[in-house]
C-alpha positions, -999 to +999 in steps of 0.1 A: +639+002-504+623-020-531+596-003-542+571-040-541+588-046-506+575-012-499+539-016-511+535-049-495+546-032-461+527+000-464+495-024-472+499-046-439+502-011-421+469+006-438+452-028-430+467-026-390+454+012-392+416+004-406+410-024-380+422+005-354+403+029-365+372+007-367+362+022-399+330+005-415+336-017-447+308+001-465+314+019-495+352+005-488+347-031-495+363-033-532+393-014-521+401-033-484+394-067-504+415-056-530+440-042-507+443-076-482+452-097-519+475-077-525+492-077-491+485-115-490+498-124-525+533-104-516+535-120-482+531-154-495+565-140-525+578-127-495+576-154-466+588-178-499+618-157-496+623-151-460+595-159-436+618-140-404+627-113-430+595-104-439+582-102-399+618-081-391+607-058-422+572-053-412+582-050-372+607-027-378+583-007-400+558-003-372+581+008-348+598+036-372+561+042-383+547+048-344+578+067-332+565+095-360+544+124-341+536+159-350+567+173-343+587+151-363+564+159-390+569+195-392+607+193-391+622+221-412+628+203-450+664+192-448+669+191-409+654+160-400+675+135-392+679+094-388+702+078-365+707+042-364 
């Protein structure tokens, strides 16, 4: 994966994850405001490029990203798996 393409999706997940969590802006203000350009300048490079491509990336993401439990987690190095 391209590692910007990667950054800009990880930052729209951490920003999905904050508002779910509820966690206070205090002491976190810099970093989420900085955090929410950055996702906003790429998505704006991005949605340029491929408006659908971008929401198929970022979909796709999240459903990989909340199909992940404990168990998959502590999967034996080298014996976890990905079928498409």
């Amino acid at each position: 994966m391209n590692k910007y393409v990667e950054a800009q999706i990880l930052t729209v997940r951490l920003l999905s994850v904050i508002d779910e969590l509820e966690i206070p802006d205090k002491g976190f203000i810099k970093s989420i405001r900085s955090i929410e350009a950055f996702a906003t300048d790429k998505s704006k490079k991005f949605d340029n490029f491929d408006a659908e491509a971008h929401e198929l990336c970022v979909h796709n993401f999240n459903v990989i990203m909340d199909s992940i439990d404990h168990e998959i987690l502590l999967t034996p190095l080298g014996q976890l798996e990905i079928e498409q």
